[in-house]
C-alpha positions in Angstrom: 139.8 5.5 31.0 136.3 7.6 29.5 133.3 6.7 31.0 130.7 5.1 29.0 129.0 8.4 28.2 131.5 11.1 28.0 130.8 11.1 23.6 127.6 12.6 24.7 126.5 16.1 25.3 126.8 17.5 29.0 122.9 17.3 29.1 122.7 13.6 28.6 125.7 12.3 30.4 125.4 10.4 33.8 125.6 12.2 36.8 123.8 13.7 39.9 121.3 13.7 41.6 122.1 10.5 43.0 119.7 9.1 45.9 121.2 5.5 47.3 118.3 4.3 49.4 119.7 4.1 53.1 119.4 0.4 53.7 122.6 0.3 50.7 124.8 2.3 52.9 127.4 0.1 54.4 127.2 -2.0 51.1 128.1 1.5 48.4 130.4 2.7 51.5 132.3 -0.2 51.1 132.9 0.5 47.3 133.4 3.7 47.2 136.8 5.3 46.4 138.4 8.8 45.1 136.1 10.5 42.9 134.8 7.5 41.1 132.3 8.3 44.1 129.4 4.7 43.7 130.6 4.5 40.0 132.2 0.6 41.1 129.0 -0.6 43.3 126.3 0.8 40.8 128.6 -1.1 37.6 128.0 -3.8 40.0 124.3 -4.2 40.8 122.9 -2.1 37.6 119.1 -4.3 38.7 119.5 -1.5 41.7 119.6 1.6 39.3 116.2 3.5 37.7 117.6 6.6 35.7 115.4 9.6 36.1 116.0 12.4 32.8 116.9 15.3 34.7 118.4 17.2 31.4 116.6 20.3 32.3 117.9 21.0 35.9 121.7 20.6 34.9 124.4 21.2 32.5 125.7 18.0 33.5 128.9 19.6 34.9 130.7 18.0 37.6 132.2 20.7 40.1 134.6 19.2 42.7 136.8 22.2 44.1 135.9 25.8 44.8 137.7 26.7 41.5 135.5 25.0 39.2 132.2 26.5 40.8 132.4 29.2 37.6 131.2 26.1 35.1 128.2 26.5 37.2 127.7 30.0 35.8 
């Protein structure tokens, strides 16, 4: 399955930085599974989520493993 945004360019798509205020911890920990990271407990509680344009810090690249660190180049 694509996520909702994965049409758009790297610089607009979704992604990090992610700050989850501490007092959601054990609620997102709950939720969270594989690399899908809080994808299922923000989808849930989208009320909770302000979306700050960072499209000039990042490409929007999403490295994982110490291979992919050369998309960050």
């Amino acid at each position: 399955r694509q996520a909702p945004d994965a049409g758009l360019p790297p610089a607009l798509r979704r992604g990090h930085p992610l700050l989850i205020d501490a007092s959601l911890r054990k609620a997102v920990s709950a939720t969270v599974t594989g690399d899908a990271g809080a994808r299922a407990f923000l989808g849930s509680h989208p009320e909770l989520v302000d979306e700050v344009d960072c499209s000039d810090q990042s490409t929007g690249e999403d490295v994982d493993t110490q291979d992919q660190l050369g998309l960050l180049r």
